[in-house]
C-alpha positions in Angstrom: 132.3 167.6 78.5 132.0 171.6 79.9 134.4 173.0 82.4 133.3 172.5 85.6 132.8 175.5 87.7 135.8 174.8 90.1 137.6 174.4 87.3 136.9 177.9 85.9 137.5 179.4 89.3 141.1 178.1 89.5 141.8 178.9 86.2 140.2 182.6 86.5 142.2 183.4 89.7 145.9 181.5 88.7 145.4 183.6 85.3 145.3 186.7 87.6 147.9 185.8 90.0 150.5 185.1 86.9 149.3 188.6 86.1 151.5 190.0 89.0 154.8 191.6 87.6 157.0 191.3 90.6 160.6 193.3 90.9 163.3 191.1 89.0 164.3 188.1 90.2 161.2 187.1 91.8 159.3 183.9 90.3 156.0 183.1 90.6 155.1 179.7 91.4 151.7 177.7 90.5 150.1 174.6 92.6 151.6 172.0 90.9 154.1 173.7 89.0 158.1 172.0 89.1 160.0 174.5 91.0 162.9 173.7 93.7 164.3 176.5 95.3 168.0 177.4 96.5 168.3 179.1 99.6 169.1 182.5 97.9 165.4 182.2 95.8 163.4 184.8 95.9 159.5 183.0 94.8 156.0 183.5 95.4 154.0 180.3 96.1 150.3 180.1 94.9 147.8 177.8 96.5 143.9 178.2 95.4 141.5 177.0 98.6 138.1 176.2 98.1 135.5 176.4 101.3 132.1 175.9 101.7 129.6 176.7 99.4 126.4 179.4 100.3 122.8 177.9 99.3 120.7 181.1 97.7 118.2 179.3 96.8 115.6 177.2 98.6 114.8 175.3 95.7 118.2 174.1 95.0 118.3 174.6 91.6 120.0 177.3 91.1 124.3 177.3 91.5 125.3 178.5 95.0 127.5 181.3 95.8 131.4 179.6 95.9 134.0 180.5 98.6 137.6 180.3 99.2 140.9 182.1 100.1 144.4 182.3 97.0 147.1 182.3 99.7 150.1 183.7 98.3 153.2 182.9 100.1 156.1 185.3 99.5 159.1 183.5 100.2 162.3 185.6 101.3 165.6 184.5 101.8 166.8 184.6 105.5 169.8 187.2 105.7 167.9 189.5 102.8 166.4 192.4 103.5 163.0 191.2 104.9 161.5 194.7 104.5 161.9 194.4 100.6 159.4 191.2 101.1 156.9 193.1 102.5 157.3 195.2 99.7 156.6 192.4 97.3 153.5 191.4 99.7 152.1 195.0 99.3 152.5 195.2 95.5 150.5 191.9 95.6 147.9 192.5 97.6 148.1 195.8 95.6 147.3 193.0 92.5 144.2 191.5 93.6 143.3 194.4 96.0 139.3 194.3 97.0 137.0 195.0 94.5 139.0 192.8 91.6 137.0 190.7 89.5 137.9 188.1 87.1 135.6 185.8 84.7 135.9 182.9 83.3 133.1 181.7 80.8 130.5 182.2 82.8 131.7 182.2 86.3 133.0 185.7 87.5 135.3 185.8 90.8 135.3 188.4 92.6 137.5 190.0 95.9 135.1 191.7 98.1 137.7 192.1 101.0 141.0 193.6 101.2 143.5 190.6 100.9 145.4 190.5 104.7 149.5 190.0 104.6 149.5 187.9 107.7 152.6 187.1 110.3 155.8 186.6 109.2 156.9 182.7 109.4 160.5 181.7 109.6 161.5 178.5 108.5 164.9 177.0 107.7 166.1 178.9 104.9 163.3 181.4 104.3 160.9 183.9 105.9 157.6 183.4 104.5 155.2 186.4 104.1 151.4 185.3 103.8 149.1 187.4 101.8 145.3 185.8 102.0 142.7 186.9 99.4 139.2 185.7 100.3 137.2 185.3 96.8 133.7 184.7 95.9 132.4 183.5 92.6 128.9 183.7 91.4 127.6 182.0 88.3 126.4 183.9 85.6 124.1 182.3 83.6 123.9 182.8 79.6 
């Protein structure tokens, strides 16, 4: 049985995001992956959203266009420096900056916005750093 095209989305846009080389020390973190932090960790925390889909064609044959938002969480230690997190959300928005595209198989994925780094959160042993990155993907067909 073929891939499914949600499938190929999440794979195409993970595979970018573990693409990120962040400053030593820092780990990346997949949905799903086992991870558990200590209050000194220094991780960034992947989550792939999909939305709803845009009809192109009033025929309904042909694939829609496919929405959704790759929240990156950067999670920094409370009593660390918090500029140096910002940092980190910079060089990743830097990453998957607007205009990136990534393919998989025949679905490309592409950032047509500049990903926003939203409001710091504080939570009990961390500040988290939200960097959002609205993606598109369009079918291509063989």
């Amino acid at each position: 049985m073929a891939d499914t095209v949600e499938k190929k989305i999440y794979q195409a846009l993970t595979t970018r995001a573990q693409g990120f080389t962040p400053p030593g020390g820092i780990t990346i973190v997949l949905p799903g992956a086992s991870f558990t932090p200590t209050a000194s960790s220094k991780f960034i925390s992947i989550e792939v959203h999909f939305n709803r889909s845009i009809e192109t064609d009033l025929s309904l044959k042909l694939d829609p266009i496919r929405q959704g938002f790759m929240r990156a969480n950067v999670m920094w230690p409370k009593g660390a420096a918090i500029v140096d997190g910002y940092e980190v959300a910079g060089q990743l928005r830097a990453h998957l900056k607007r205009g990136t595209k990534v393919s998989r198989e025949d679905v490309q994925v592409r950032v047509d916005e500049d990903p926003e780094i939203g409001p710091l959160v504080a939570g009990d042993t961390h500040h988290t750093i939200p960097v959002t990155i609205r993606w598109r993907s369009y079918f291509q067909p063989a």
